[in-house]
ROSE-877059 format. One record per atom (N, C-alpha, C, O, CB): residue number from 1; residue in three letters; atom name; x, y, z. Coordinates in steps of 0.05 Angstrom, whole numbers. Glycine has a CB too. Example, Ala and Ser with C-alpha at 12.3 -4.5 7.8 and 13.67 -1.06 7.14 Angstrom:
{node 1 'ALA' 'N' {264 -114 156}},
{node 1 'ALA' 'CA' {246 -90 156}},
{node 1 'ALA' 'C' {264 -66 156}},
{node 1 'ALA' 'O' {285 -66 169}},
{node 1 'ALA' 'CB' {226 -89 181}},
{node 2 'SER' 'N' {257 -45 142}},
{node 2 'SER' 'CA' {273 -21 143}},
{node 2 'SER' 'C' {258 1 157}},
{node 2 'SER' 'O' {268 23 161}},
{node 2 'SER' 'CB' {282 -12 114}},
This chain:
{node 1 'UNK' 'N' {16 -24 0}},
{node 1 'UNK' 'CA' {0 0 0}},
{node 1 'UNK' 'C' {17 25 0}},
{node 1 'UNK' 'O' {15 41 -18}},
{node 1 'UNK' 'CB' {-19 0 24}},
{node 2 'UNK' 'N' {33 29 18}},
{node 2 'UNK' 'CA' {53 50 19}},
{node 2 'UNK' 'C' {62 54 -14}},
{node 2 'UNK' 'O' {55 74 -27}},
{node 2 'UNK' 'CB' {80 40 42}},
{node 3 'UNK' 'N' {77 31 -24}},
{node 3 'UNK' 'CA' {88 39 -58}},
{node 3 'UNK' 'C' {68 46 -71}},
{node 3 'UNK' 'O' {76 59 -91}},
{node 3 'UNK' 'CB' {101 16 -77}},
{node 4 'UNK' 'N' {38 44 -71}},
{node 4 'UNK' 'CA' {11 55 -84}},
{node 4 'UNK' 'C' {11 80 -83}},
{node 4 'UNK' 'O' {11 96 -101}},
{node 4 'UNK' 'CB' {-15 46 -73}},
{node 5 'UNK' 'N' {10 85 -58}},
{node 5 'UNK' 'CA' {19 118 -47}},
{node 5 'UNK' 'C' {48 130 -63}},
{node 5 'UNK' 'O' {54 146 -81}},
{node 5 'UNK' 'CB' {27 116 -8}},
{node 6 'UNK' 'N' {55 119 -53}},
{node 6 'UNK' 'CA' {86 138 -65}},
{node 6 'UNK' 'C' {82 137 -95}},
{node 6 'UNK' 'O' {90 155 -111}},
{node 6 'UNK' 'CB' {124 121 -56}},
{node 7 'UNK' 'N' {74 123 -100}},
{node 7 'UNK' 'CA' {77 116 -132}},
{node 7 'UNK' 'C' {59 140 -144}},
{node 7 'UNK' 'O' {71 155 -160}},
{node 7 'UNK' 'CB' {63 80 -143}},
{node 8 'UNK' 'N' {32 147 -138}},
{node 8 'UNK' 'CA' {12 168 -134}},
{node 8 'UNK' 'C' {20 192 -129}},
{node 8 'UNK' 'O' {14 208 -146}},
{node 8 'UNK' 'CB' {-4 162 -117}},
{node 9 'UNK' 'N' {30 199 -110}},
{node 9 'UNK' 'CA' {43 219 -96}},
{node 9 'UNK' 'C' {67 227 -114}},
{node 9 'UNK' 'O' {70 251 -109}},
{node 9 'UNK' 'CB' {51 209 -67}},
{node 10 'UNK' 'N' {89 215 -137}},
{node 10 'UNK' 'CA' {100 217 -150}},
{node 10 'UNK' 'C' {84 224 -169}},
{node 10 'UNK' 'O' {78 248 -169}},
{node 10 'UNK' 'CB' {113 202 -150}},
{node 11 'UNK' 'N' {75 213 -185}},
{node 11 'UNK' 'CA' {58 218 -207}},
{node 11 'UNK' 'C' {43 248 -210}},
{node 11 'UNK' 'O' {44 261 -231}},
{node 11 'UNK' 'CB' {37 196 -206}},
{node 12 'UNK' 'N' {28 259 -180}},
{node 12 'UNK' 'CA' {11 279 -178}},
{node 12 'UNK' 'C' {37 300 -173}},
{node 12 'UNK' 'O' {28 323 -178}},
{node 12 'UNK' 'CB' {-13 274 -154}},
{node 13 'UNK' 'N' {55 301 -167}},
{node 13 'UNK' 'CA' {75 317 -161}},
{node 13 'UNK' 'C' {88 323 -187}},
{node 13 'UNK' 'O' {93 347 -190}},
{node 13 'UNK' 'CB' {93 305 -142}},
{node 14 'UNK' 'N' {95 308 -208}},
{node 14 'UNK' 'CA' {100 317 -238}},
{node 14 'UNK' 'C' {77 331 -246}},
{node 14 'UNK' 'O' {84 352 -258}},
{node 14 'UNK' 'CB' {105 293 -260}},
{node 15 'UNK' 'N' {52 331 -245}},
{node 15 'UNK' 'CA' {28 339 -255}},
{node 15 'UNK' 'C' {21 372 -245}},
{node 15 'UNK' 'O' {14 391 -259}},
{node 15 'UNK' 'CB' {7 316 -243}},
{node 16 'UNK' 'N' {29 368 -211}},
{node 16 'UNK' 'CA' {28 404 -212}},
{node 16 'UNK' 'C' {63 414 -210}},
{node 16 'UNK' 'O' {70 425 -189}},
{node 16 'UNK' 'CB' {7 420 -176}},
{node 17 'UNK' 'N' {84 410 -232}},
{node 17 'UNK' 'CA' {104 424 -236}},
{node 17 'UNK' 'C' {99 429 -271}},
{node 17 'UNK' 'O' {98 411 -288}},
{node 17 'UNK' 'CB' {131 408 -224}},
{node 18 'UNK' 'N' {97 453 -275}},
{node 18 'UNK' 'CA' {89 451 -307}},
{node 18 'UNK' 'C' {116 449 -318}},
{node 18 'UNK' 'O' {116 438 -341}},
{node 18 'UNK' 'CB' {70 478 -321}},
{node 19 'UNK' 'N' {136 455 -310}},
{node 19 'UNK' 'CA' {163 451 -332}},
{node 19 'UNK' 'C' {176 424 -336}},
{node 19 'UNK' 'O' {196 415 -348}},
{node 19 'UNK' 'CB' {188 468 -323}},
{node 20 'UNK' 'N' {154 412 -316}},
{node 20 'UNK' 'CA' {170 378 -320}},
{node 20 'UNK' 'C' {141 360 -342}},
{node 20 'UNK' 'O' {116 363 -342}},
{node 20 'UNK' 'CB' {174 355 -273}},
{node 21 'UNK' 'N' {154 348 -352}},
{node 21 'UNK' 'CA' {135 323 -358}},
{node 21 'UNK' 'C' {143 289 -366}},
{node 21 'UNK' 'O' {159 279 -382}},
{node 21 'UNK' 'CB' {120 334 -381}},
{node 22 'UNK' 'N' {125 279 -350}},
{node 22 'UNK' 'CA' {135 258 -349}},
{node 22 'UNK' 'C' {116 234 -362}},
{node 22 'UNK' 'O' {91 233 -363}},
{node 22 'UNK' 'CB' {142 256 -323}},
{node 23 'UNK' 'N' {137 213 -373}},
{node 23 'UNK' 'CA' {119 193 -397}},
{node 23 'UNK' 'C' {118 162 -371}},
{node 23 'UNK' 'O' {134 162 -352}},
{node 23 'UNK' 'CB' {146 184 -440}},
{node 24 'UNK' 'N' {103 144 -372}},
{node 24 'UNK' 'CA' {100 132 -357}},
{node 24 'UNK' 'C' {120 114 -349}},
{node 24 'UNK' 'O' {122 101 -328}},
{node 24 'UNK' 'CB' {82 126 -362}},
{node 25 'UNK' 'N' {141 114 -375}},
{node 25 'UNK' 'CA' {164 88 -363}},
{node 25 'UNK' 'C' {192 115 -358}},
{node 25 'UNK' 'O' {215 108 -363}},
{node 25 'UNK' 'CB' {176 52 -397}},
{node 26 'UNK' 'N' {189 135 -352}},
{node 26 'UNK' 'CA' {214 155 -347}},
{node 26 'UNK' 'C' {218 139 -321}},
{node 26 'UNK' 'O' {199 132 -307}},
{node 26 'UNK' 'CB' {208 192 -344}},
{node 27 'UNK' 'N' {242 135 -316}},
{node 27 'UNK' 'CA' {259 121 -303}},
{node 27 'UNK' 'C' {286 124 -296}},
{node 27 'UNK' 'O' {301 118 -315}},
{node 27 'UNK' 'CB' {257 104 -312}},
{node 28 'UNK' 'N' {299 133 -271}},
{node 28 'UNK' 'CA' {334 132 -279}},
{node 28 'UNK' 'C' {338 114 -265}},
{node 28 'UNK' 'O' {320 105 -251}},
{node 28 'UNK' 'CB' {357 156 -272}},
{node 29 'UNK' 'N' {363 102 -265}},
{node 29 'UNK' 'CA' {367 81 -250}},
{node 29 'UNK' 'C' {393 87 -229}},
{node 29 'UNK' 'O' {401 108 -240}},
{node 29 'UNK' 'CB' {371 57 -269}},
{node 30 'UNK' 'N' {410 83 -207}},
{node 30 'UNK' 'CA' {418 89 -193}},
{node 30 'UNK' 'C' {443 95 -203}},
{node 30 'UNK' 'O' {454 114 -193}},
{node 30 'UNK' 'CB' {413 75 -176}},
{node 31 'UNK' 'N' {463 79 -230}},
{node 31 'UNK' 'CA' {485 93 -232}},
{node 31 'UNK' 'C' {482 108 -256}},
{node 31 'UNK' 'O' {502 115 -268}},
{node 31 'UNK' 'CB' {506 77 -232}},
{node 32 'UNK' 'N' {454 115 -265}},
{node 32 'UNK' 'CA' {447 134 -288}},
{node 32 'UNK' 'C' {447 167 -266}},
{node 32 'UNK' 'O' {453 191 -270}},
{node 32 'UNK' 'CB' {407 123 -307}},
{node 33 'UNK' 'N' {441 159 -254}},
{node 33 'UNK' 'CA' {433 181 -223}},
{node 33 'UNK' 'C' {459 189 -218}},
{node 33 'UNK' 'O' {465 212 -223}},
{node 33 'UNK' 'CB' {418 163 -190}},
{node 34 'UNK' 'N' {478 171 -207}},
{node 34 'UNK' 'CA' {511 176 -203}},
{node 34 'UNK' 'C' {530 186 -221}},
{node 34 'UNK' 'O' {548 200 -212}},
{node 34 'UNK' 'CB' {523 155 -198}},
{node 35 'UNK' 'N' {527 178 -255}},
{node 35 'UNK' 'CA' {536 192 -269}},
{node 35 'UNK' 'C' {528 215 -271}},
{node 35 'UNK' 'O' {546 232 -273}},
{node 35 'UNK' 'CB' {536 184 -285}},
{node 36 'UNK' 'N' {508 223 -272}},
{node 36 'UNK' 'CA' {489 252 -270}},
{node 36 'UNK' 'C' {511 266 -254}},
{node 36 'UNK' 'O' {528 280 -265}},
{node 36 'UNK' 'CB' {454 252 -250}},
{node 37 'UNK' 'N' {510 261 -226}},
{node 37 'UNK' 'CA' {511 267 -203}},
{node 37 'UNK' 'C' {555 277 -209}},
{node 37 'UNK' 'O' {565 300 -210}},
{node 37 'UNK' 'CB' {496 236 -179}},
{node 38 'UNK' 'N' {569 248 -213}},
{node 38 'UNK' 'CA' {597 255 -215}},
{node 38 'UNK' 'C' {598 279 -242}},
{node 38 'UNK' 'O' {615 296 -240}},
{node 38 'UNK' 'CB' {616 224 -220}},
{node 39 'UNK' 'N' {578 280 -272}},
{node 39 'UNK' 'CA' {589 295 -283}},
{node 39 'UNK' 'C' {587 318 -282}},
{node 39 'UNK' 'O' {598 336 -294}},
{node 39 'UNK' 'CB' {588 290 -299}},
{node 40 'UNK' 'N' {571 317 -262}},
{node 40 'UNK' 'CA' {559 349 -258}},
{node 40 'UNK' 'C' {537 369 -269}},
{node 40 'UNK' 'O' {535 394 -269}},
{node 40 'UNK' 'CB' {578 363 -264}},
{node 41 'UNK' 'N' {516 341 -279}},
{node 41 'UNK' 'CA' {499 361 -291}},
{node 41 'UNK' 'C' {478 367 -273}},
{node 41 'UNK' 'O' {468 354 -254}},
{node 41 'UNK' 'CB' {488 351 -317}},
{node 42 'UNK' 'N' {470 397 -284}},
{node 42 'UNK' 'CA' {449 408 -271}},
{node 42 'UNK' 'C' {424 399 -268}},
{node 42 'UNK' 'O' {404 403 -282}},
{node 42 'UNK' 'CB' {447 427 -279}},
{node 43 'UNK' 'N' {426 383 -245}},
{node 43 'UNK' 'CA' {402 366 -230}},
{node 43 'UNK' 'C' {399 380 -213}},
{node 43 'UNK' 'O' {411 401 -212}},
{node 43 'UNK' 'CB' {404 339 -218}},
{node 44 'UNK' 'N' {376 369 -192}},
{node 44 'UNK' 'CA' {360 377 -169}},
{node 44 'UNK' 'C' {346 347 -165}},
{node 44 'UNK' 'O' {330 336 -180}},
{node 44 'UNK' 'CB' {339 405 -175}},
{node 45 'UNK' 'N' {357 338 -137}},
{node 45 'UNK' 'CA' {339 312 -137}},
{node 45 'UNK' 'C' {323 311 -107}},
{node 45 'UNK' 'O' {331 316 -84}},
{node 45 'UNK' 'CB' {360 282 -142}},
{node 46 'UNK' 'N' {307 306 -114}},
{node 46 'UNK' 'CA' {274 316 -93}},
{node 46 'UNK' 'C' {271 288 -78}},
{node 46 'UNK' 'O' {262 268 -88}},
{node 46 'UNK' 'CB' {237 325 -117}},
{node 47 'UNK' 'N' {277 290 -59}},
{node 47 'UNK' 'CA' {261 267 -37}},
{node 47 'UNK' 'C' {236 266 -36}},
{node 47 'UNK' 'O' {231 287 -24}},
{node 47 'UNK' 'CB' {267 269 -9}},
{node 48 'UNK' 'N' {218 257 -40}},
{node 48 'UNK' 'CA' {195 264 -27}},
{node 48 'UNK' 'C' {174 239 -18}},
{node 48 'UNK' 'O' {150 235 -23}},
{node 48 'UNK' 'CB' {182 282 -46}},
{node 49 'UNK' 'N' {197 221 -1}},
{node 49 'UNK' 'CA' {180 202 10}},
{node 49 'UNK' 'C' {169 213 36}},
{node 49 'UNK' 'O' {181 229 50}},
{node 49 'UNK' 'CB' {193 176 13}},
{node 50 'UNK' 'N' {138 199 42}},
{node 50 'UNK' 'CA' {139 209 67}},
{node 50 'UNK' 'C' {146 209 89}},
{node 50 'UNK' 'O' {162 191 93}},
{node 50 'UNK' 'CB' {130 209 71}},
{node 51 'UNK' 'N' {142 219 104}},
{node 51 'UNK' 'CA' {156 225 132}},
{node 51 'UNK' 'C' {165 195 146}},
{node 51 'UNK' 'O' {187 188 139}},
{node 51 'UNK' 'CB' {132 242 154}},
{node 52 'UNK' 'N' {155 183 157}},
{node 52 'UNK' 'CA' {160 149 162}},
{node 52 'UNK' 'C' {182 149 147}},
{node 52 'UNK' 'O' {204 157 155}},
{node 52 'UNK' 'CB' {137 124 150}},
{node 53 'UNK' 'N' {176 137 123}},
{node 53 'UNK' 'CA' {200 127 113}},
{node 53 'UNK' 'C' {218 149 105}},
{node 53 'UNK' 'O' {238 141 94}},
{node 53 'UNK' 'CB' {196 109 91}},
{node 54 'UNK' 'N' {217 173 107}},
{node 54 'UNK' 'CA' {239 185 108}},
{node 54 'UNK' 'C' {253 182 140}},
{node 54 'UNK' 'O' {275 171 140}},
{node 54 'UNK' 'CB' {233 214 98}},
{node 55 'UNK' 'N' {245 189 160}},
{node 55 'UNK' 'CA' {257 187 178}},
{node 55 'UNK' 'C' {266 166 189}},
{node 55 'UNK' 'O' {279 167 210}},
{node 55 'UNK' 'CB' {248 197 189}},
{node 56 'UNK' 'N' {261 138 174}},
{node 56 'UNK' 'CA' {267 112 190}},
{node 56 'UNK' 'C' {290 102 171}},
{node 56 'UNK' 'O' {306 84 175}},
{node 56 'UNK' 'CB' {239 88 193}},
{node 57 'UNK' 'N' {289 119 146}},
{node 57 'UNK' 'CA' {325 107 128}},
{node 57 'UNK' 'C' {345 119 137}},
{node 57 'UNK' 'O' {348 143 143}},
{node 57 'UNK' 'CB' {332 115 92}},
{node 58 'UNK' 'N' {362 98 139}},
{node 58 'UNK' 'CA' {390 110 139}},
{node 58 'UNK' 'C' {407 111 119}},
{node 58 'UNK' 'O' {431 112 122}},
{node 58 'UNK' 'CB' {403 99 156}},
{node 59 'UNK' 'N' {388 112 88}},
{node 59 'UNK' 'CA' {399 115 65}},
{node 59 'UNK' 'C' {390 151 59}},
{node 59 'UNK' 'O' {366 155 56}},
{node 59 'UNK' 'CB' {387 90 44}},
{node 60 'UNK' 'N' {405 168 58}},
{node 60 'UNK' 'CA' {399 197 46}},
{node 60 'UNK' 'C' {417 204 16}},
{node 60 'UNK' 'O' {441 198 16}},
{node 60 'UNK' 'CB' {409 222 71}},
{node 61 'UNK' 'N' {410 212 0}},
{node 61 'UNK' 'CA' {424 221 -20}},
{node 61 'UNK' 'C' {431 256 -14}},
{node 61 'UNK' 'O' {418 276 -11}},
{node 61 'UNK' 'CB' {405 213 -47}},
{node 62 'UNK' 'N' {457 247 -15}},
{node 62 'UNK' 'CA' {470 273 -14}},
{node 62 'UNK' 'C' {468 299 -26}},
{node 62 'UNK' 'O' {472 301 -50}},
{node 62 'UNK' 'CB' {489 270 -19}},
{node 63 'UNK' 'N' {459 325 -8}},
{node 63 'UNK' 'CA' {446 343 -35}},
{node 63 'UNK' 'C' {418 349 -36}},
{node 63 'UNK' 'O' {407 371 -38}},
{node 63 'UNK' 'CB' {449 329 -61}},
{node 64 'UNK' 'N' {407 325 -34}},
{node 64 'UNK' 'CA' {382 320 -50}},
{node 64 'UNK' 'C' {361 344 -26}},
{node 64 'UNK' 'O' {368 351 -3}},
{node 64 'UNK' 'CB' {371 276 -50}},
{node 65 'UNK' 'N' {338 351 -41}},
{node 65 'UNK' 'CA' {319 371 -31}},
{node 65 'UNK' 'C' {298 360 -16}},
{node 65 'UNK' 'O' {286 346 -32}},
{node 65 'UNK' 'CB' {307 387 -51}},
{node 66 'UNK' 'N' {286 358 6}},
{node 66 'UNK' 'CA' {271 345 15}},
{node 66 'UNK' 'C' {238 356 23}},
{node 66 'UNK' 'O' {234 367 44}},
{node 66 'UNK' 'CB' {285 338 34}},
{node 67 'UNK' 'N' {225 353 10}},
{node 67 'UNK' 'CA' {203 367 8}},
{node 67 'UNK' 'C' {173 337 22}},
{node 67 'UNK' 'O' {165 318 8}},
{node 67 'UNK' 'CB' {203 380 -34}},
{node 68 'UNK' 'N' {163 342 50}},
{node 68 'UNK' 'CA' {141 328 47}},
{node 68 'UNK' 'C' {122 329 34}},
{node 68 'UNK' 'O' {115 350 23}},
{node 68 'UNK' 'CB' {133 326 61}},
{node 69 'UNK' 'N' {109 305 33}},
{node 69 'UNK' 'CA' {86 308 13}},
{node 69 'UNK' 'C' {64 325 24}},
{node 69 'UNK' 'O' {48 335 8}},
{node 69 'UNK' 'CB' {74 280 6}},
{node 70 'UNK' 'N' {62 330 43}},
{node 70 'UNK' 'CA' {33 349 57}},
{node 70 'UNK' 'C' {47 382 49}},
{node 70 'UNK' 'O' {37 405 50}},
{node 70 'UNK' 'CB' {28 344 106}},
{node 71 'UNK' 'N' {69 375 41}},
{node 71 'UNK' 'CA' {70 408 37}},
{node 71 'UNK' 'C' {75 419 1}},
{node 71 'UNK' 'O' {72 442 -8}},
{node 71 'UNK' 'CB' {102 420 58}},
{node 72 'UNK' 'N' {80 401 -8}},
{node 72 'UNK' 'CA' {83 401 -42}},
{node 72 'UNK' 'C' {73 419 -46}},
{node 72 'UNK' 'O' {87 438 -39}},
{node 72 'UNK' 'CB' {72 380 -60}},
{node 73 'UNK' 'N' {45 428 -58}},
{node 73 'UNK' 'CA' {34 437 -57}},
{node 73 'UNK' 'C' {45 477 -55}},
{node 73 'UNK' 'O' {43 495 -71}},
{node 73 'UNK' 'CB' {22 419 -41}},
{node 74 'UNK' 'N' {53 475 -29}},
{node 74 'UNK' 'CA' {60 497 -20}},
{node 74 'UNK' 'C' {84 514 -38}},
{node 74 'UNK' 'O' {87 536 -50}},
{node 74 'UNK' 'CB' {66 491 7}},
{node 75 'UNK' 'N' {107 482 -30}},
{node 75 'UNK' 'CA' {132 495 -41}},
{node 75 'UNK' 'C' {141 487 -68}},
{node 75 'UNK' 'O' {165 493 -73}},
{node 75 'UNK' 'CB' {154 491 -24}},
{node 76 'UNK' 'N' {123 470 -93}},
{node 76 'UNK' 'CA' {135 461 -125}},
{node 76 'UNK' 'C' {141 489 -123}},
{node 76 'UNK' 'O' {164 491 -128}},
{node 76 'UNK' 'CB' {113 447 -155}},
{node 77 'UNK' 'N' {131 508 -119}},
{node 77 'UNK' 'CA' {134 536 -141}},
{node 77 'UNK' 'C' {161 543 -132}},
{node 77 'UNK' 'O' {174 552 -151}},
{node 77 'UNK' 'CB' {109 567 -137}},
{node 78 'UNK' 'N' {172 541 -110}},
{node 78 'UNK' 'CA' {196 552 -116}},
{node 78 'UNK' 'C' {224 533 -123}},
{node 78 'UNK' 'O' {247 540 -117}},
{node 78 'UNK' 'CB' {199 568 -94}},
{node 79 'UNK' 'N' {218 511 -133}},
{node 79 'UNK' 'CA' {239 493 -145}},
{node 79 'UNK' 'C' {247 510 -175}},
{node 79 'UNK' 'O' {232 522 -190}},
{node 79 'UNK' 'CB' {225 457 -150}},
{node 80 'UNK' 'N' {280 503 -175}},
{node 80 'UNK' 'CA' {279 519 -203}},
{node 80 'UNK' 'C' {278 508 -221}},
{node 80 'UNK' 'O' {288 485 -223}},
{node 80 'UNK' 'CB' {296 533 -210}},
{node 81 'UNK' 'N' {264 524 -243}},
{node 81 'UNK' 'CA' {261 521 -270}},
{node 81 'UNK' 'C' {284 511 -291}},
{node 81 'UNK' 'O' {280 501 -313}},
{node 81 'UNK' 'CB' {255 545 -276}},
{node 82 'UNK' 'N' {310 515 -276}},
{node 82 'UNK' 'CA' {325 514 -301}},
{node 82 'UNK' 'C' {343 484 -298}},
{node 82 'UNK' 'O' {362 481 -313}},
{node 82 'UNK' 'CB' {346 543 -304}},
{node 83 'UNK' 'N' {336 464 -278}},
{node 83 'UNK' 'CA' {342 440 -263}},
{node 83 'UNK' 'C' {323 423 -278}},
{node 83 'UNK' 'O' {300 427 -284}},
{node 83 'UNK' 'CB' {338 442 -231}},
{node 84 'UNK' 'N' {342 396 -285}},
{node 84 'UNK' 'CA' {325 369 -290}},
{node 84 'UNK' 'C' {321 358 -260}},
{node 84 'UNK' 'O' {336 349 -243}},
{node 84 'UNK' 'CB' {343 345 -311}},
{node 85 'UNK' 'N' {293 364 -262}},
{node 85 'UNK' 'CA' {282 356 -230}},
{node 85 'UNK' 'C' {283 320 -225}},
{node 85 'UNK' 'O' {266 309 -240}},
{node 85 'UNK' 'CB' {244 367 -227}},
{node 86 'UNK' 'N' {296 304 -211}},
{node 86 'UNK' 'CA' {294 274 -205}},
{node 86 'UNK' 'C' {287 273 -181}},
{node 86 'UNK' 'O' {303 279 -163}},
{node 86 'UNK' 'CB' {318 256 -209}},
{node 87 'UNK' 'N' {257 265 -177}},
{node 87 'UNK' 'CA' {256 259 -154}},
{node 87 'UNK' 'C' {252 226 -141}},
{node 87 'UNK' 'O' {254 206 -155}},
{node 87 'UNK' 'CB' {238 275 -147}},
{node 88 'UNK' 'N' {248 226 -117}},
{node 88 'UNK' 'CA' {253 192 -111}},
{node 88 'UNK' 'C' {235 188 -83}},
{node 88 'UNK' 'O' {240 203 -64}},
{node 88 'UNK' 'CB' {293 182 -104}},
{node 89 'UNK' 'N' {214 168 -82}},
{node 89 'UNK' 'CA' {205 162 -73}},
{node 89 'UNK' 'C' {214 127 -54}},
{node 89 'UNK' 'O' {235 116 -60}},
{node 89 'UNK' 'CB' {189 170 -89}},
{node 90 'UNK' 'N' {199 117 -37}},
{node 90 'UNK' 'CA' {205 88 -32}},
{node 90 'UNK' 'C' {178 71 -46}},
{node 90 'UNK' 'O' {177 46 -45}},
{node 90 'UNK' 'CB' {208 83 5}},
């Protein structure tokens, strides 16, 4: 149930950022993420699992922006525009 959620909660979160769009199999995979990450391209990568499982990993990606889901809403608008947004759910 939780991955139903996150999976949802992902999906509705591309939907209110208008400069992103996303096709249903967009996908990176962890050393597509790392190459990103060592070459230096202009990313922004968005946590936005919820609270639980954010606070019970002891896995964090370095960097990364952490936005709960009860507040989305509030703060997409000020993510920037000029960033390939990756975000990551559980």
């Amino acid at each position: 149930m939780k991955r139903l959620y996150a999976y949802l909660f992902t999906l509705c979160l591309f939907m209110l950022l208008p400069a992103v769009t996303l096709a249903a199999n967009d996908r990176i995979t962890k050393e597509e993420l790392k190459a990103k990450m060592d070459k230096g391209d202009n990313i922004l990568i968005l946590d936005v699992r919820i609270s639980g499982s954010y606070m019970d990993s002891k896995i964090k990606i370095k960097g990364a922006v952490r936005i709960d889901p009860d507040s989305i809403e509030r703060k997409y608008q000020v993510l920037p525009k000029d960033k390939e947004i990756i975000a990551y759910c559980t």
